[in-house]
C-alpha positions as CSV (number, residue, x, y, z in Angstrom):
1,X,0.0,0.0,0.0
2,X,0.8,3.6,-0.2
3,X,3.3,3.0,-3.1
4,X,2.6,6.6,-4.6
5,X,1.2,8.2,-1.7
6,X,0.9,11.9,-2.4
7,X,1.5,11.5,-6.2
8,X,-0.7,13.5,-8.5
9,X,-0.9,11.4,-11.8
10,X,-3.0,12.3,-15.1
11,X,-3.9,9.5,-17.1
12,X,-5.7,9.7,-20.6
13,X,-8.0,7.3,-22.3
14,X,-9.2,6.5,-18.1
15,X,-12.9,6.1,-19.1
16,X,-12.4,2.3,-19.4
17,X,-10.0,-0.2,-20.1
18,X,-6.4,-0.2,-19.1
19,X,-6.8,3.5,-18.2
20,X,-9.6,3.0,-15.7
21,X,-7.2,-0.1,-14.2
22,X,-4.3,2.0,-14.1
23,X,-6.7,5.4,-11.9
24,X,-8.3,3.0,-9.8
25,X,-4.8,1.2,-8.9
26,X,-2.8,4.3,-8.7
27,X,-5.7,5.6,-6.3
28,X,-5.5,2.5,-4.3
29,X,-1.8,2.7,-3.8
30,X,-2.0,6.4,-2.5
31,X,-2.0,8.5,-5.5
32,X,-4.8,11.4,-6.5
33,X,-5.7,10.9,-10.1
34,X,-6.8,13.2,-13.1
35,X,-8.7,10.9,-15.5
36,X,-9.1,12.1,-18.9
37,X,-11.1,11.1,-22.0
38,X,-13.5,11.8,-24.9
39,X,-16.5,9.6,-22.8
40,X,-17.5,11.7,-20.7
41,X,-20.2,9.6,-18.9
42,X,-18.0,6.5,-18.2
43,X,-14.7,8.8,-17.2
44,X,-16.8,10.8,-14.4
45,X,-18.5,7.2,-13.4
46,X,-14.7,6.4,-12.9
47,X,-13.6,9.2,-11.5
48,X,-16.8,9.0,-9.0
49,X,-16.3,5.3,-8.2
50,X,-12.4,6.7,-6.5
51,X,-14.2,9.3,-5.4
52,X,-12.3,12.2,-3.1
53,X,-9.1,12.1,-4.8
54,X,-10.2,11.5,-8.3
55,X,-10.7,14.6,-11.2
56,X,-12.5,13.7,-14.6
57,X,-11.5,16.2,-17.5
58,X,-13.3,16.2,-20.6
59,X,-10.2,15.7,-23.0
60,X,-8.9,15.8,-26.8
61,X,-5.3,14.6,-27.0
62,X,-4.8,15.6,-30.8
63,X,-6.0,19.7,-29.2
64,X,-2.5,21.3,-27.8
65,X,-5.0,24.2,-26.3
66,X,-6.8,20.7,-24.6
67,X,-3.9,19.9,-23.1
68,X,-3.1,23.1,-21.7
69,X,-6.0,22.6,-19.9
70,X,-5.7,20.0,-18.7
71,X,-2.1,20.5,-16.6
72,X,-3.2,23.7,-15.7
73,X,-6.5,21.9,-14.3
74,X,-4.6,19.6,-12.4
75,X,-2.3,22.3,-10.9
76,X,-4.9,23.9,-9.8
77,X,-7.0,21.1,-8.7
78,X,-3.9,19.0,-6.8
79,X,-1.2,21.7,-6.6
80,X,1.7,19.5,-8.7
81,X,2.2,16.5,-11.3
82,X,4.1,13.6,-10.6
83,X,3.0,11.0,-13.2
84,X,1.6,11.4,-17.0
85,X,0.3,8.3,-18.3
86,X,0.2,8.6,-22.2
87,X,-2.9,5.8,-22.7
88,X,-5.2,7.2,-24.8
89,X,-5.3,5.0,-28.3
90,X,-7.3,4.5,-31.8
91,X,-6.8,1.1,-33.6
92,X,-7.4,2.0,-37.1
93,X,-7.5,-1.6,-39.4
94,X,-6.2,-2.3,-42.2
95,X,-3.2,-3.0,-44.4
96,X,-0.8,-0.2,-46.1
97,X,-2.3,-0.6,-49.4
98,X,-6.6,-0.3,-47.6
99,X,-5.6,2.5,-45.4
100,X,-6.8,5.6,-47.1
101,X,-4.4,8.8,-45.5
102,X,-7.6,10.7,-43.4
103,X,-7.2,7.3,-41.2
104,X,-3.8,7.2,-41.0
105,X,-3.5,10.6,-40.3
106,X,-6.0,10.4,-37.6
107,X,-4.5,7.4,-35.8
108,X,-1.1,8.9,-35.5
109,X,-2.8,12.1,-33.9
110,X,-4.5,10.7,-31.4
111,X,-2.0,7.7,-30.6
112,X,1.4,9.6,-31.5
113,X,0.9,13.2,-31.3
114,X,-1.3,12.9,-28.4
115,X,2.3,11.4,-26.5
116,X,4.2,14.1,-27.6
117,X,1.6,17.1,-26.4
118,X,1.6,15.2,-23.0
119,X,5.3,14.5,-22.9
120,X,5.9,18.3,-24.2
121,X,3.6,20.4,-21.6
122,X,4.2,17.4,-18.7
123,X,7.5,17.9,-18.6
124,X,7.4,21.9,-17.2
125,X,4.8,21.0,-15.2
126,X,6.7,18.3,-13.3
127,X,9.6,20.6,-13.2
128,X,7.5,22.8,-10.8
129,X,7.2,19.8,-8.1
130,X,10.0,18.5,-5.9
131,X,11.1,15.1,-6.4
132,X,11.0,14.8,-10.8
133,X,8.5,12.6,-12.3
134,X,7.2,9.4,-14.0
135,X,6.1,9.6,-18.2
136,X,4.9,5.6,-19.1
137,X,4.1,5.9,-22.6
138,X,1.1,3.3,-23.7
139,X,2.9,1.2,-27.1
140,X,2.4,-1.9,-28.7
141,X,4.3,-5.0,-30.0
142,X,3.0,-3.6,-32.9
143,X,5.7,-1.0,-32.6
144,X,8.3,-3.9,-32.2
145,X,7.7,-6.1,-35.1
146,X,4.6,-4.4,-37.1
147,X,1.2,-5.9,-37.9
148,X,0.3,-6.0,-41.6
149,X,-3.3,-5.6,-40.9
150,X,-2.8,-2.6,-38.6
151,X,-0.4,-0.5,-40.6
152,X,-1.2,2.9,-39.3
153,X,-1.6,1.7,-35.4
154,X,2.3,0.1,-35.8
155,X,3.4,2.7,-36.9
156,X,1.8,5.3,-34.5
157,X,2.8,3.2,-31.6
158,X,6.3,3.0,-33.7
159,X,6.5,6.2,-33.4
160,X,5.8,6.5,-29.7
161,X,8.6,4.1,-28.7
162,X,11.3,6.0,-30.5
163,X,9.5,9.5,-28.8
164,X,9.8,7.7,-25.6
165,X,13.7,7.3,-25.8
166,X,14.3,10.5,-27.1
167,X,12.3,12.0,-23.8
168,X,14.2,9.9,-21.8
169,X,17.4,11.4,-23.3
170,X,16.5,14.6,-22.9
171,X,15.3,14.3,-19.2
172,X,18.9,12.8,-18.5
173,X,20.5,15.4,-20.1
174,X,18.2,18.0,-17.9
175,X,19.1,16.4,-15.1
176,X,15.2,16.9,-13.6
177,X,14.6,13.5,-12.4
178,X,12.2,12.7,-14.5
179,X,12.0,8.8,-16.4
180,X,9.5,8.2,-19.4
181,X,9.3,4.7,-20.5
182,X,6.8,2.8,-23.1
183,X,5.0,-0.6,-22.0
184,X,4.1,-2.8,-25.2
185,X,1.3,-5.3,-24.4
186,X,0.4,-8.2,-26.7
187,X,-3.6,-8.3,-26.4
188,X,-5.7,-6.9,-24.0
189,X,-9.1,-7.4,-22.7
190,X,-10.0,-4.1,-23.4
191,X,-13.5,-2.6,-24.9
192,X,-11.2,-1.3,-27.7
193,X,-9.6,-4.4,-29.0
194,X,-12.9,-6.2,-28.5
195,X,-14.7,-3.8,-31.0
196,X,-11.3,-4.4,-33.0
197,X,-11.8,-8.0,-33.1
198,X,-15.5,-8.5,-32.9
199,X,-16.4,-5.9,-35.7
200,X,-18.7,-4.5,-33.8
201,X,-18.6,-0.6,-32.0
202,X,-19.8,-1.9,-28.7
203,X,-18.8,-5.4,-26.8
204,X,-20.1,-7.1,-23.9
205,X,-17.5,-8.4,-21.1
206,X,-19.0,-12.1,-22.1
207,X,-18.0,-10.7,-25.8
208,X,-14.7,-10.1,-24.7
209,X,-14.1,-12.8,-22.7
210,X,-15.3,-15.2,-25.8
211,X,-12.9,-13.7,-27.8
212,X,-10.1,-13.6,-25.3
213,X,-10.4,-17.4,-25.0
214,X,-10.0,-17.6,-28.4
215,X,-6.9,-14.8,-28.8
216,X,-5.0,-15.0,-26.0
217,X,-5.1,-11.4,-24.0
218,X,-3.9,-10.2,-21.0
219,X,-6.0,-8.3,-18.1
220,X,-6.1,-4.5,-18.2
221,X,-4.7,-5.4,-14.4
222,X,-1.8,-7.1,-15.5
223,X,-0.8,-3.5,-17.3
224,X,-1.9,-1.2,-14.6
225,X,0.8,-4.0,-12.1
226,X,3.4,-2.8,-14.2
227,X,2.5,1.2,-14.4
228,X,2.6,1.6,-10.8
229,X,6.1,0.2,-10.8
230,X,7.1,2.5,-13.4
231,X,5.0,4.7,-11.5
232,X,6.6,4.8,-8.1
233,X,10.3,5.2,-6.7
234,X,11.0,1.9,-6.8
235,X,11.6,2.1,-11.0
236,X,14.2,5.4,-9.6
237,X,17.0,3.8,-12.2
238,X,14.2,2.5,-15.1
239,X,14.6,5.2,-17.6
240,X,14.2,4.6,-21.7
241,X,12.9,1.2,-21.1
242,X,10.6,-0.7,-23.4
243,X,8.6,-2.9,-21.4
244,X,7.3,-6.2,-23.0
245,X,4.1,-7.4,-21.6
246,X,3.3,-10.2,-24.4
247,X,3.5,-13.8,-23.0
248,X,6.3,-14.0,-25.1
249,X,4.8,-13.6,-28.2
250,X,7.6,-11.0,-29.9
251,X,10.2,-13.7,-29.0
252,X,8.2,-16.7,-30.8
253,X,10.3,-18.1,-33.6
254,X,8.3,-18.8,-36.3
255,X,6.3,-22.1,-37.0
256,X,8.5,-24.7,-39.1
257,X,7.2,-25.6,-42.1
258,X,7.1,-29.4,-44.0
């Protein structure tokens, strides 16, 4: 308990899914949250089930002005920032040749631009506060070894891995005490990849577990485990890190064949 006890942590894309897991756990373990998203009725449910020391902002990641907002809101709101979890994601499908650019171009703004406003106007912010800060940065395996049927997703969460080093770099070099590192999970049993997989904009939990039996996925818990690490001072040293939740599945040689 009370591993990121008076931490003040935003986290976007919190209205459900692995964001929601990741407010409720960093609640749990002492921190006071800022959930953000485009939903508002499920993000203030979430923010409401923490209750006290839990803010819901209606949010745009792809707005700059948004996120401006947003920090300033939370400075106000908790007096400092300690954590900025970049979780907020599109999965766009489709193959090079199928995507047509307007989706492309949107994916990469909400699941790579987004990162780099939060990483840009985080940054200051946790400059203000005494003791640096914690940037995880939401990738993919995608980003790793690509997905032919999710073209503009790997390379948006490409994008976010190589962003993530380059923050890293330049916290070093500032010497602020502040780590940013990227977490690629495999599947997750998340609304998002659900409606991914099923076809269909809305899933039920049965609907995702049927399809989780079928595709193997992780539980928005077992990501949320390894953001409070990354989270807290215990991860003082992790910095530039790309953190492989996948079951082994980027390591898998391929299947022989006869």
């Amino acid at each position: 308990m009370d591993r990121v006890k008076g931490k003040v942590a935003i986290i976007t894309g919190a209205a459900s899914g692995m964001g929601r897991a990741d407010a409720v756990m960093l609640a749990q373990e002492g921190a006071r949250v800022v959930l953000t998203d485009l939903n508002e009725k499920d993000g203030q449910a979430a923010a409401d089930s923490i209750g006290a020391n839990a803010l819901f902002i209606r949010h745009d990641v792809t707005d700059e002005d948004n996120w401006k907002a947003v920090i300033a809101t939370t400075l106000e709101y908790f007096g400092r920032l300690d954590i900025l979890i970049n979780n907020a994601g599109l999965m766009t499908m489709g193959s090079v040749v199928d995507t047509d650019l307007d989706s492309y171009r949107l994916t990469n703004a909400v699941n790579n631009e987004g990162v780099f406003l939060g990483c840009k106007h985080a940054i200051p912010a946790m400059e203000q506060s005494d003791g640096g800060g914690s940037i995880i940065n939401m990738s993919s395996v995608a980003a790793l070894h690509g997905m032919s049927f999710i073209a503009a997703y790997s390379a948006s969460k490409g994008a976010v891995a190589g962003l993530t080093k380059s923050v890293a770099l330049y916290c070093r070099e500032q010497n602020n005490s502040i780590r940013c590192n990227s977490i690629h999970p495999d599947g997750v049993k998340t609304p998002m990849v659900a409606k991914v997989l099923s076809g269909k904009d809305t899933a039920t939990q049965e609907e995702i577990n049927a399809i989780a039996s079928a595709v193997p996925m992780c539980e928005p818990s077992d990501i949320s485990n390894l953001v409070l690490y990354l989270a807290s001072d215990e991860s003082g040293f992790v910095n530039g890190a790309e953190m492989v939740i996948d079951n082994a599945a980027t390591i898998t040689p391929p299947t022989p064949t006869v």
